[in-house]
C-alpha positions as CSV (number, residue, x, y, z in Angstrom):
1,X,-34.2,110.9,-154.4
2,X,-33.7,107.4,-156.0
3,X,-34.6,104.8,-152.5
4,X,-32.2,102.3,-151.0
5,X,-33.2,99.0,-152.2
6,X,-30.3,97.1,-150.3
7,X,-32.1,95.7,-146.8
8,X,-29.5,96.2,-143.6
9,X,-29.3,93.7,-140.5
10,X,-26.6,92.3,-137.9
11,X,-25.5,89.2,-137.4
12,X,-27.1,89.0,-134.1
13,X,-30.1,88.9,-135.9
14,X,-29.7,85.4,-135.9
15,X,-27.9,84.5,-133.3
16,X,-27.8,84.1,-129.3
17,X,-24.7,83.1,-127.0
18,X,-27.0,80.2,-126.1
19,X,-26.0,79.2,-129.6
20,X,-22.3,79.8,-128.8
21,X,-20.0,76.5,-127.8
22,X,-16.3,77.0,-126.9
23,X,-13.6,74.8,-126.2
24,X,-15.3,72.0,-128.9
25,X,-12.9,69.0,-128.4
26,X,-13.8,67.1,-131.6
27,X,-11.8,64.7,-133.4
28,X,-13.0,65.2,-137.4
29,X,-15.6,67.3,-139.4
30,X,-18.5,64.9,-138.7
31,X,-17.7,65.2,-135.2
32,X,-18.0,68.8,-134.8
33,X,-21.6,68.4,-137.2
34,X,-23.0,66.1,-134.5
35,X,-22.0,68.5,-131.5
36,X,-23.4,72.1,-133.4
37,X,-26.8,70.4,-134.2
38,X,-27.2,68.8,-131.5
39,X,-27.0,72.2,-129.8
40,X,-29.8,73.6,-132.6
41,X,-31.9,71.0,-131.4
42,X,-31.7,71.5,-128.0
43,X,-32.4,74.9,-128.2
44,X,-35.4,73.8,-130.7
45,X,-34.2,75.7,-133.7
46,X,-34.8,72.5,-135.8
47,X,-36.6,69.3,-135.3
48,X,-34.6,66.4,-137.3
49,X,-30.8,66.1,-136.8
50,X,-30.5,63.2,-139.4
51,X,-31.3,64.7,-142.6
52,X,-29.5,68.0,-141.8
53,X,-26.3,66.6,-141.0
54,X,-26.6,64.1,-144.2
55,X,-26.9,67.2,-146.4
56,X,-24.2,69.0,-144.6
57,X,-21.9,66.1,-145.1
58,X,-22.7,65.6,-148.6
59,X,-22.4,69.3,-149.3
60,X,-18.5,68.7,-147.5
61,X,-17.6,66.1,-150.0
62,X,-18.3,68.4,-152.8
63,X,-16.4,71.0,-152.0
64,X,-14.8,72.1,-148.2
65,X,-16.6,75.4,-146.7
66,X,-13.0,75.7,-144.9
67,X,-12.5,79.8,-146.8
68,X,-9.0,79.8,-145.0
69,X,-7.3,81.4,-141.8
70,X,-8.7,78.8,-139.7
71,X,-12.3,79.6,-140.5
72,X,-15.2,77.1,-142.2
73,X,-19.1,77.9,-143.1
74,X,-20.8,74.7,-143.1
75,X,-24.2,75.0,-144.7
76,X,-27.2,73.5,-145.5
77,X,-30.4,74.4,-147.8
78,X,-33.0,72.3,-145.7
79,X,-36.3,72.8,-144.1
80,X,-36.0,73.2,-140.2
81,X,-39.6,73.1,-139.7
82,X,-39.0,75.7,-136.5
83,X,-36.7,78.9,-138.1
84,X,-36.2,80.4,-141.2
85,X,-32.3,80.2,-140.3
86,X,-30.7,78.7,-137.8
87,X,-26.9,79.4,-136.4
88,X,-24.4,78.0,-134.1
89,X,-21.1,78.9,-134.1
90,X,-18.7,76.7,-132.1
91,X,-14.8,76.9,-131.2
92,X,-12.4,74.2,-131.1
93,X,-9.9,73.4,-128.5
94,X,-7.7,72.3,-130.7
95,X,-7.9,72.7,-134.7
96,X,-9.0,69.8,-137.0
97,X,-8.3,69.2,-140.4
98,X,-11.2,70.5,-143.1
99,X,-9.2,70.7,-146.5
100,X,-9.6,74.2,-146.2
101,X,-8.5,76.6,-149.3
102,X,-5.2,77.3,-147.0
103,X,-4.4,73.9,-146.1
104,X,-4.8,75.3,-142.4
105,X,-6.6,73.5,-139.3
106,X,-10.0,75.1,-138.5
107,X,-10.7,76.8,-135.1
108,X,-13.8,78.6,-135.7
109,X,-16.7,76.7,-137.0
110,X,-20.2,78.6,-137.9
111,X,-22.5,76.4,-139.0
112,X,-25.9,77.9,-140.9
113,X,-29.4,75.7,-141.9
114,X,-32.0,78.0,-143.7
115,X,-35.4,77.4,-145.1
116,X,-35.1,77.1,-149.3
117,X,-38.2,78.8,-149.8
118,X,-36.0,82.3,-149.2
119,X,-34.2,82.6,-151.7
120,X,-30.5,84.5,-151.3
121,X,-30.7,84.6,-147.4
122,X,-27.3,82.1,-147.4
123,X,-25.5,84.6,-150.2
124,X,-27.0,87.7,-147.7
125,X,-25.2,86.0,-144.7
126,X,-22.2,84.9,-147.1
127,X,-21.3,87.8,-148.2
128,X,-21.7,89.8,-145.0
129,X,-19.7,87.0,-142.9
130,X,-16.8,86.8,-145.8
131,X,-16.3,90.7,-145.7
132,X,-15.2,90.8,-141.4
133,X,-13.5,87.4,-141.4
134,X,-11.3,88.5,-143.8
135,X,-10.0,90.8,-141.5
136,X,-6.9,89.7,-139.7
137,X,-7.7,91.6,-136.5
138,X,-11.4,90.6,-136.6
139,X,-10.2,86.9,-136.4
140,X,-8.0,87.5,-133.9
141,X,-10.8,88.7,-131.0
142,X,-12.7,85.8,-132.0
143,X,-10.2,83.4,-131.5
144,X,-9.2,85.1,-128.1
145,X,-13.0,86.0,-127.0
146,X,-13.1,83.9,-123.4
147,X,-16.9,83.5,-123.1
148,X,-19.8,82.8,-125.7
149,X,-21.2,85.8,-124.2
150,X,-17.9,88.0,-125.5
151,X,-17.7,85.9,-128.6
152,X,-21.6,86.7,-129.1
153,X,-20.3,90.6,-128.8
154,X,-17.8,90.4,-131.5
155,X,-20.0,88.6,-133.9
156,X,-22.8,91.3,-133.8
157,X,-20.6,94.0,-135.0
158,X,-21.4,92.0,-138.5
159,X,-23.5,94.1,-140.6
160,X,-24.9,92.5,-143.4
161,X,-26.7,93.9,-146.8
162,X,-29.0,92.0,-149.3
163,X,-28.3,94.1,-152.5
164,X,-30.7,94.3,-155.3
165,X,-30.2,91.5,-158.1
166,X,-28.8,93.4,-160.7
167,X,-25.0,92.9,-162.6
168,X,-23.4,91.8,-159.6
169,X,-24.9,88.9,-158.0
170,X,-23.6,87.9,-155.1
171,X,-23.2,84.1,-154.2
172,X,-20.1,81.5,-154.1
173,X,-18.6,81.8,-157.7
174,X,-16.9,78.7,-157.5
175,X,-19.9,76.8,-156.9
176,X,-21.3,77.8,-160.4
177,X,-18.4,77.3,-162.2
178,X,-18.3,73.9,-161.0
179,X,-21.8,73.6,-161.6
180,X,-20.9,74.4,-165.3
181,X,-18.4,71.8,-165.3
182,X,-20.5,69.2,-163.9
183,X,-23.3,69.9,-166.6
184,X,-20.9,69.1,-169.5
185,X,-19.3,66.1,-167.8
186,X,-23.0,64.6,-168.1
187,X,-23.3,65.6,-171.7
188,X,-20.4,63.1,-172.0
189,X,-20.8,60.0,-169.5
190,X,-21.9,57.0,-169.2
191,X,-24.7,55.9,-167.4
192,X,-23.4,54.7,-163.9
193,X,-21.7,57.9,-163.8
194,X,-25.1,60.4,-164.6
195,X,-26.3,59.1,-161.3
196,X,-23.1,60.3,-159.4
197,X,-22.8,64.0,-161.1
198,X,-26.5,64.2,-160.8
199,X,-26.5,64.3,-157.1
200,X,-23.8,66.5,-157.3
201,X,-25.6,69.4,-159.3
202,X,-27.9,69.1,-157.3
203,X,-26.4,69.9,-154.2
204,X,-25.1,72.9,-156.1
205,X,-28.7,74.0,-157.4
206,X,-29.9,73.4,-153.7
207,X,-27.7,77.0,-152.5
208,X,-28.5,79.4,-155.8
209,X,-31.1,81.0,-156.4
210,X,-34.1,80.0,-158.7
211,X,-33.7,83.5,-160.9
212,X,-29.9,83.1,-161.1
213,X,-30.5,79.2,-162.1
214,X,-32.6,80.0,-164.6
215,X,-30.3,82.3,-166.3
216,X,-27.4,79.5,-166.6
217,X,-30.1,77.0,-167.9
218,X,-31.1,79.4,-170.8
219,X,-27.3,80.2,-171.3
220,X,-26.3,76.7,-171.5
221,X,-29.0,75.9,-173.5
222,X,-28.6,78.7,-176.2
223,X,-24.2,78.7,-176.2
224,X,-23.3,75.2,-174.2
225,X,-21.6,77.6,-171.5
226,X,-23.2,79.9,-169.4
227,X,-19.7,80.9,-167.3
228,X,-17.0,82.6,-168.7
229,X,-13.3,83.1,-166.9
230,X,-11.6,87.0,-167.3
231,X,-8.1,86.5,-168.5
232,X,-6.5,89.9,-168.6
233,X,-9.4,92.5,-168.6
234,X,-11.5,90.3,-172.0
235,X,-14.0,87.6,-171.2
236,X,-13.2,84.1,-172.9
237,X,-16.6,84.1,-173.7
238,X,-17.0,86.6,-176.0
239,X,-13.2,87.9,-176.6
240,X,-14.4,91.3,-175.5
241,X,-12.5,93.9,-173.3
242,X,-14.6,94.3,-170.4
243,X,-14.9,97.8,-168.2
244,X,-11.8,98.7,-166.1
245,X,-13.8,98.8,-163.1
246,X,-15.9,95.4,-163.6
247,X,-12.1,93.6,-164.4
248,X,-10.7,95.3,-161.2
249,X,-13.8,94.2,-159.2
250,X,-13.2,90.6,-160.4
251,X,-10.1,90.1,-159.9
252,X,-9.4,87.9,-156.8
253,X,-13.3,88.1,-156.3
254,X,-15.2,85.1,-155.6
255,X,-18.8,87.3,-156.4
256,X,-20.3,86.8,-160.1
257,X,-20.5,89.5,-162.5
258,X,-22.5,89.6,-165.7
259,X,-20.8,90.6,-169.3
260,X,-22.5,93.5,-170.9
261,X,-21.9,92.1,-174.3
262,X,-22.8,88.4,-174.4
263,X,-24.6,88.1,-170.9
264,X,-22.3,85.2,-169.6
265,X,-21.6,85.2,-165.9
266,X,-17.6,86.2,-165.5
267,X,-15.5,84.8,-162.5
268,X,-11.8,85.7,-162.3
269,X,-9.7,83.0,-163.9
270,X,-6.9,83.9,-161.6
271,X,-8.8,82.6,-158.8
272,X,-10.0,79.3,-160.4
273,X,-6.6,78.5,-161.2
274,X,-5.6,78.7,-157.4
């Protein structure tokens, strides 16, 4: 019998209701960082506020962590120097704006720091987070919870699996595409602007993994792309039908999949568009 190789956890895992604020009244993003760390540090899950909330900002101006339905996942790849990971969730009284996806005001704020020396632990919690909040009925308890201790509750029903790196890797898909784009934007500017995009691959390279980085380098290298968009079942990278059940998969999906004839990463061109 062929063994499990996927590793199962909770949500709670991470978290306590000590790490729970409700009824945030913030007036802006930067706000609502400086309230959620300053709880992490009370509670000594990490040592220097400064640095952290830099990143976290700087990871904001990239792109918005607001996925929608009044939800963001602010995130940072930075060295506590306490935890591996550290959580705090935090709800607002009123909703502020975060240029989500939606264009809607954000309620529910869970904010993540983990150590880079684990590599896929953000993409583990990602995915498993993405999955539940998804749900409109999920959502709904944890906007109506009425103590961190309920809200605490609701949160650890979040089961969450590391799968195996194999064809489907799971991490943001957006955030390598734009990667992609970034890296051929250098190949063409000029030198006060290398400095700019620089910074911003980095903070990109800062949440993927080293194996999955290494990968796009070599494809990029070898074929100037290393991302290729689906456009009705054939990847523009190779002008090959893919499988049925790989195009289905993508569609919508905001996971990476690998084509089995040129290698390229695939994302769904439908959703890049939106």
């Amino acid at each position: 019998m062929e063994r499990d190789k996927s590793k199962s956890s909770y949500f709670s895992d991470y978290l306590k209701p000590s790490q729970i604020i409700l009824d945030l009244e913030v007036n802006d993003k930067k706000e609502v960082f400086e309230e959620l760390l300053d709880l992490l540090k009370k509670q000594k899950l990490i040592k220097n506020k400064k640095p952290i909330l830099t990143r976290i900002i700087d990871r904001e101006r990239l792109e918005s962590t607001g996925i929608g339905h009044h939800v963001a996942l602010p995130h940072a790849r930075f060295n506590t120097g306490v935890k591996d990971i550290a959580v705090v969730v935090g709800r607002l009284k009123n909703g502020i704006d975060f240029d989500a996806i939606d264009k809607k005001k954000v309620k529910l704020i869970i904010l993540i720091v983990w150590n880079p020396a684990i590599p896929g632990l953000f993409n583990h919690l990602f995915a498993g987070l993405a999955q539940f909040l998804s749900s409109d009925k999920f959502r709904k308890r944890l906007f109506t919870a009425e103590t961190p201790d309920e809200l605490y509750k609701i949160l650890s029903e979040i089961e969450l699996h590391l799968p195996p790196l194999e064809d489907k890797i799971i991490h943001r898909g957006r955030l390598l595409w734009k990667l992609q784009e970034i890296e051929l934007k250098k190949k063409k500017a000029k030198k006060q602007e290398l400095k700019e995009l620089g910074q911003q691959a980095e903070l990109i390279r800062a949440e993927l993994d080293k194996a999955l980085l290494d990968r796009f380098d070599r494809l990029m290298d070898r074929y100037g792309f290393a991302v290729a968009e689906v456009k009705d079942g054939t990847c523009m990278g190779c002008y090959i039908n893919i499988a049925t059940g790989m195009s289905s998969a993508i569609e919508g999906s905001n996971d990476i999949y690998v084509c089995e004839n040129c290698g390229k990463f695939l994302v769904s061109a439908e959703r890049e568009e939106k």
